[in-house]
N, C-alpha and C positions, 0 to 999 in steps of 0.2 A: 496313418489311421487316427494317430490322438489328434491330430488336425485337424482332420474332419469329424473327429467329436465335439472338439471345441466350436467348430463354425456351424454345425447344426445346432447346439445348446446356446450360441450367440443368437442364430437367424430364431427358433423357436421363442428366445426370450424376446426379443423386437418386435415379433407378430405378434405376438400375445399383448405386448407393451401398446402396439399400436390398434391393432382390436377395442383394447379395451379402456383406450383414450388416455395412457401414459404419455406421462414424458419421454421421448425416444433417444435424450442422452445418456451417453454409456455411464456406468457407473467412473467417478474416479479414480479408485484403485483396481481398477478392474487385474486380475492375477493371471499372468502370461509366465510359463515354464522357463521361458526363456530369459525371462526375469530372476530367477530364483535360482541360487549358487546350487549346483551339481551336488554337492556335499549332502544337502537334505535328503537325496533321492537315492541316497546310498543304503539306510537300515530304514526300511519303514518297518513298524512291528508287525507283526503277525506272515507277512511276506516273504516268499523265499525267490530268490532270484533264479530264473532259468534261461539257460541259453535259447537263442533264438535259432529255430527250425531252416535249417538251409534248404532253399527252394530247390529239386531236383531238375534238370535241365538234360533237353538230346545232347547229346555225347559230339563232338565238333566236326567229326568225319561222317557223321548222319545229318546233321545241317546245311553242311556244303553243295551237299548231293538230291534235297526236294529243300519244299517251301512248308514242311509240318512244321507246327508251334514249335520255338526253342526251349520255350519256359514250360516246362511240364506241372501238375499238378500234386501237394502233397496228400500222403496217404489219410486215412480215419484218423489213424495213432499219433498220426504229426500234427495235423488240425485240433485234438484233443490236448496234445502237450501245448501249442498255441493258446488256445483258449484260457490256460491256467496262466499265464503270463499277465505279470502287472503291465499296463498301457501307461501307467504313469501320469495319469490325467490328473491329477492334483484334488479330485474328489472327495479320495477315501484321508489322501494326508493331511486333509484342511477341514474336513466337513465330517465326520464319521459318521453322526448322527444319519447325513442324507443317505448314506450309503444303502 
């Protein structure tokens, strides 16, 4: 998911860049998570860290036996604990202001 936030805020920033007759090289430093020691993404302030919602799935002797979806859907309650989960996008920890 933070992947595809990051490649739709790259593709939006390009359109726009090329739209409106920019330069379409990428910035320099441009900041990739992957770049950036694990350590920082340990305390960000105000955040609390939550486990992540394990996806409910049929049961393996009910799979065997038809071709219904494996991966079932989570509840309201689980989507809502989801939701509160940092994605970790480097936004808030870089930029608060955008936030």
């Amino acid at each position: 998911v933070v992947s595809a936030i990051g490649a739709g805020r790259r593709a939006a920033r390009s359109i726009h860049m090329y739209l409106t007759g920019q330069d379409l090289t990428p910035p320099a430093k441009t900041l990739f998570k992957n770049n950036i020691p694990v350590s920082i993404f340990e305390s960000v302030p105000g955040l609390t860290k939550l486990s992540r919602t394990k996806m409910p799935e049929l049961p393996v002797d009910e799979r065997i036996k038809s071709f219904v979806e494996a991966d079932l859907v989570i509840s309201e309650e689980d989507a809502r604990h989801e939701s509160n989960r940092c994605l970790q996008c480097c936004l808030i920890c870089y930029n608060k202001d955008a936030a």
